[in-house]
Every structure is written in C-alpha cells, then in structure tokens.
VEXMARSE-369454 format. One line per 8 residues: number of its first residue (from 1); their letters; for each residue y, z, x of N, C-alpha, C. Coordinates in nm, 3 decimals, always signed. Layout:
// residues N
NUM) a) Y,Z,X,Y,Z,X,Y,Z,X  ...
END
This chain:
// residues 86
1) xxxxxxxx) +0.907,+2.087,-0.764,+0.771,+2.077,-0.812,+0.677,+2.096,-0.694  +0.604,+2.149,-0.692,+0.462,+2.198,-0.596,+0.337,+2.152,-0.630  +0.297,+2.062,-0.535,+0.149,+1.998,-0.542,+0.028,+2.119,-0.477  -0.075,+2.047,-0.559,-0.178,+2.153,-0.476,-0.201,+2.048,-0.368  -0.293,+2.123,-0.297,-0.370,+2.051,-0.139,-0.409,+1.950,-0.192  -0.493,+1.950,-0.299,-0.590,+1.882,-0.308,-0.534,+1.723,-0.391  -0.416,+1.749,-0.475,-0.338,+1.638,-0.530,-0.266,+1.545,-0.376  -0.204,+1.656,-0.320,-0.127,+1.562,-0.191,-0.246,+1.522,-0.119
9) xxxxxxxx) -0.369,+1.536,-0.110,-0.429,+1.435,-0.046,-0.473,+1.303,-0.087  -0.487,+1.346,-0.222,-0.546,+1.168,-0.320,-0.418,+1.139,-0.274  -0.324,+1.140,-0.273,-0.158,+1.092,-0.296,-0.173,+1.037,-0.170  -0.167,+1.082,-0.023,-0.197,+1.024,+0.074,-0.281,+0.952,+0.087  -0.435,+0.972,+0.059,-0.526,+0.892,+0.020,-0.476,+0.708,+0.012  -0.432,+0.725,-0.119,-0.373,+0.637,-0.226,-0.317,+0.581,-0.130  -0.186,+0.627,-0.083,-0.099,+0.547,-0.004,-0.153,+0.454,+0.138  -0.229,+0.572,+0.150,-0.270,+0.486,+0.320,-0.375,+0.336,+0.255
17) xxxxxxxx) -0.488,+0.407,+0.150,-0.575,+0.274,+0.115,-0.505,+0.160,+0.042  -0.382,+0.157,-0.025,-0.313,+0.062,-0.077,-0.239,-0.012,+0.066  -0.187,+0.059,+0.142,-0.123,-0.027,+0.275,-0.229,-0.103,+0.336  -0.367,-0.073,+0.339,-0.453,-0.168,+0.404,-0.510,-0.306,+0.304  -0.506,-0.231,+0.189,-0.558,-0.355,+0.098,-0.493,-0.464,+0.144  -0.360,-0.419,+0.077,-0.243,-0.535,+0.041,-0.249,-0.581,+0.181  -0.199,-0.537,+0.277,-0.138,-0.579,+0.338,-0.308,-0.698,+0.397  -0.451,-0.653,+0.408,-0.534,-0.761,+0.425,-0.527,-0.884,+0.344
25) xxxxxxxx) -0.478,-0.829,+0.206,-0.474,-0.951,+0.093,-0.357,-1.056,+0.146  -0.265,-1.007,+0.199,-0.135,-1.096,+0.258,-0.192,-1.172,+0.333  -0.244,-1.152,+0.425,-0.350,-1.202,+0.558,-0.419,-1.284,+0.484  -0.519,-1.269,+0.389,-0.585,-1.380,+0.316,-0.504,-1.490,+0.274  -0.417,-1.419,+0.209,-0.332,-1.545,+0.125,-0.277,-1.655,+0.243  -0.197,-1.583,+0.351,-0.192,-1.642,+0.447,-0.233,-1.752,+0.514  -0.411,-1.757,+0.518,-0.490,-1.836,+0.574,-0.515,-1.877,+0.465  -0.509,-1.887,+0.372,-0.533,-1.996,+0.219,-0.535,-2.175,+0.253
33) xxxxxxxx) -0.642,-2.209,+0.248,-0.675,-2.373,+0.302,-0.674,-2.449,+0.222  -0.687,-2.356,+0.109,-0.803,-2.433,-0.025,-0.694,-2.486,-0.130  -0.578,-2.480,-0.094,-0.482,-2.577,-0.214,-0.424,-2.481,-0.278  -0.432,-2.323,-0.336,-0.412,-2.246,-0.443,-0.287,-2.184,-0.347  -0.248,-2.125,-0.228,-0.143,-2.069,-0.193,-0.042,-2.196,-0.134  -0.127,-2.305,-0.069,-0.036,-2.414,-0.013,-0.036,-2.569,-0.079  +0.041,-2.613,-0.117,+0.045,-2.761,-0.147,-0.039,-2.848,-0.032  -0.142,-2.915,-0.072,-0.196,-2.979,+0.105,-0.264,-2.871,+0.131
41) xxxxxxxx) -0.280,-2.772,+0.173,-0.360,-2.665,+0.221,-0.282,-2.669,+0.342  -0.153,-2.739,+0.390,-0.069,-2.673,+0.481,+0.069,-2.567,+0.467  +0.130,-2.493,+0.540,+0.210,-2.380,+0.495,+0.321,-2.476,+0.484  +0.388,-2.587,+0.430,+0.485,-2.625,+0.425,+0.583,-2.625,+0.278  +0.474,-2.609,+0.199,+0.505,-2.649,+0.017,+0.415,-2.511,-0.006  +0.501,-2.335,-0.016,+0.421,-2.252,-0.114,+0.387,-2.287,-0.230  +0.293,-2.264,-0.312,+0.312,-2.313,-0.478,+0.344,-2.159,-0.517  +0.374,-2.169,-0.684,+0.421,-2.035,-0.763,+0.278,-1.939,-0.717
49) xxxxxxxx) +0.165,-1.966,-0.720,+0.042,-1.882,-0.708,+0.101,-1.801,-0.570  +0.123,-1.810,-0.462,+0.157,-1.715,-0.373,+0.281,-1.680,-0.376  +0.418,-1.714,-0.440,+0.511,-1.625,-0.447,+0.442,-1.548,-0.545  +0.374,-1.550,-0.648,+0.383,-1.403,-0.773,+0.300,-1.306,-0.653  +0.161,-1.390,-0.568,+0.077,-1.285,-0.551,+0.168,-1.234,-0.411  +0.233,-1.257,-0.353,+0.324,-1.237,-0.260,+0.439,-1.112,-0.340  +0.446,-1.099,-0.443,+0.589,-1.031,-0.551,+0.486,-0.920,-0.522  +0.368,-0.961,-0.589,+0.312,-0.869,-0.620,+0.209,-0.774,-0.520
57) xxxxxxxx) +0.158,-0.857,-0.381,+0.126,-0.758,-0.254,+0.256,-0.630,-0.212  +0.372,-0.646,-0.226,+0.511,-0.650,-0.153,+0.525,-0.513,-0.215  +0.542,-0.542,-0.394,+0.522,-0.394,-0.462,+0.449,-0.298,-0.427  +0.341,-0.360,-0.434,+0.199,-0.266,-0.430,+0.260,-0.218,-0.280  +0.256,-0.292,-0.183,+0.293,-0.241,-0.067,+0.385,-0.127,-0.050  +0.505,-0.138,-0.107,+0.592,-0.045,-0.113,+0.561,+0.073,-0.216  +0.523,+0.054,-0.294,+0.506,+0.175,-0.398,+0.368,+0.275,-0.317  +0.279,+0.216,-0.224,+0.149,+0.268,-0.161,+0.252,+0.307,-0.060
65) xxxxxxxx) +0.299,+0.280,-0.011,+0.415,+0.410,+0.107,+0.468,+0.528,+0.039  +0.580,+0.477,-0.106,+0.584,+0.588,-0.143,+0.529,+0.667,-0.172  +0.435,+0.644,-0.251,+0.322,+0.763,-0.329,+0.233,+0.844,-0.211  +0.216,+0.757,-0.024,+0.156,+0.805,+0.045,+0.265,+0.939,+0.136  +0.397,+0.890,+0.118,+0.494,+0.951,+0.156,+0.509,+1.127,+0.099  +0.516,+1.068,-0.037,+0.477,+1.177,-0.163,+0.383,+1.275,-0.127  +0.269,+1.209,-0.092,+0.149,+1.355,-0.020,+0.154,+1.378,+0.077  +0.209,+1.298,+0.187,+0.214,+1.372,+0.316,+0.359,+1.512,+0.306
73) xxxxxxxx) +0.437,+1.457,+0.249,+0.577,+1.575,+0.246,+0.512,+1.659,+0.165  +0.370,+1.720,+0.030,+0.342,+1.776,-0.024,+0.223,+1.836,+0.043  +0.164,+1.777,+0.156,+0.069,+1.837,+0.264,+0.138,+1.915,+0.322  +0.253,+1.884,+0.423,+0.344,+1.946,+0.476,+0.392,+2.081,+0.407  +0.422,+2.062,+0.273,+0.481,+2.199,+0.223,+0.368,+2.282,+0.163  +0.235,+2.243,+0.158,+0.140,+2.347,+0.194,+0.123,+2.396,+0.310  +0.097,+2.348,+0.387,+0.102,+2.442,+0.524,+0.210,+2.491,+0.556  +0.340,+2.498,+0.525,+0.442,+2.598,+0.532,+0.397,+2.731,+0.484
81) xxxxxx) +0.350,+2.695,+0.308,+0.338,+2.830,+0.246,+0.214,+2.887,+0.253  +0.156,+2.822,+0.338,+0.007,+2.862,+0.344,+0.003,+3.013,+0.457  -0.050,+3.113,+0.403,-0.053,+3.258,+0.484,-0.155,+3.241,+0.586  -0.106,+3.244,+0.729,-0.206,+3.254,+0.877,-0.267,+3.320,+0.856  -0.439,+3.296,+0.906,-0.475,+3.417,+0.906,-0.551,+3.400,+1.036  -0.573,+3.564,+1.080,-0.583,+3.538,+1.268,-0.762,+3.630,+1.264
END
C-alpha cells in the first residue's frame, strides 16, 4: 500500500503529538497530591484511578509510535520514488 506525502505526514504528525501528550499526562499523574492518583497524596498506595489512566497513557503511548512509525517509513518511501530534479 502507498501513502501520499501528505497522509505520512498527519501520520507522523499524530505520532510525534501523541508521544508528548501522554507521556506529559504521565508526568502529571505522577505529581498527583490531591488524593485521586495516590492514597494520602503520597506514592505509596496507587488507587485504581492511576492504574486505568496509567493502562491507558501506555496505549496511547505505544499506538502514537506506531502510527508515527507508519509515516515516517511512508515519508521515506516517497522520497525514494520521488523523480530528482536538478
């Protein structure tokens, strides 16, 4: 299957802006004080609220590599077939 230019870049797009989200949202959850990620507001007791949102950064995380993976190897095989011109 052959992407145009312009698909493998949302695709890269996609991938690179999903790796920064998530991975800031992890960082938030992280520093969570307020009782909702930690029992106490210390990291000793997770509650269920940060394993799901933790399940669910982790996906997002991984599926935003692939799909960014996806347009960079479909960037790549445009400029293979792309004709030089001098």
């Amino acid at each position: 299957m052959k992407l145009s230019r312009r698909t493998s870049w949302f695709l890269t797009a996609f991938g690179v802006w999903s790796i920064i989200i998530w991975t800031t949202f992890v960082k938030n959850l992280w520093k969570d004080s307020g009782g909702q990620a930690f029992t106490n507001g210390d990291h000793s007791q997770p509650t269920a609220f940060f394993w799901i949102h933790l399940l669910l950064a982790v996906t997002s995380f991984t599926l935003g590599i692939a799909v960014g993976t996806i347009g960079l190897r479909g960037l790549r095989a445009t400029r293979r077939t792309t004709p030089a011109t001098d």
